[in-house]
N, C-alpha and C positions, 0 to 999 in steps of 0.2 A: 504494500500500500504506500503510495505517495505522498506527503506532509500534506496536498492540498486535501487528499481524501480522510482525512484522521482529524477527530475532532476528541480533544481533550479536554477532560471532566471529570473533577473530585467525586470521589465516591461521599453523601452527605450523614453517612454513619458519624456519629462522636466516635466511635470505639475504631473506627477504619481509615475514613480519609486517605485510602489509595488514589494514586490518580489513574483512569480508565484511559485509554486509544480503543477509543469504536468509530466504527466506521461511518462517513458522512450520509448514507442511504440511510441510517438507523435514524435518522430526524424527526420525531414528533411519537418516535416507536419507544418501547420499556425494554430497558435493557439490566440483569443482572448482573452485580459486583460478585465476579469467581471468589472474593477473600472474603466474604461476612455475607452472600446471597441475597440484599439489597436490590430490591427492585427500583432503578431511576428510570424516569421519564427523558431524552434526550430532549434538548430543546430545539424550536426547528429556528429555521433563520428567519428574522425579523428584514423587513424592508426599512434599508437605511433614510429612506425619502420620506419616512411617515415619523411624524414626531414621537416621542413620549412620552406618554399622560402619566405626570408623578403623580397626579392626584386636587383635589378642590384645590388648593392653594396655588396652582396653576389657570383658576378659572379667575377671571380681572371681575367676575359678580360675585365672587365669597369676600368676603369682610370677614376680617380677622380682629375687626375691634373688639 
């Protein structure tokens, strides 16, 4: 596999925190940690052209007064 195709990813166990190389196809798919059997979700790619919504204090009509 190729650096483009490998998508790297802490295993989010407290007890494990390996780090995973799964494969870029596995995107949006559950993949298991071989070290503690942790089910993770991969995450898929987000479109850089769409903003990110932190949340209401991003909206200019919340007042934080």
């Amino acid at each position: 596999m190729s650096e483009a195709q490998v998508i790297r990813i802490m295993c989010p166990n407290l007890g494990c925190q390996r780090i995973l190389a799964v494969p870029s196809h596995a995107r949006g798919k559950l993949v298991r940690c071989r070290s503690c059997a942790t089910n993770i979700r991969i995450p898929v790619m987000r479109d850089p052209a769409l903003p990110r919504n932190l949340g209401p204090q991003d909206d200019p009509a919340f007042d934080a007064a």
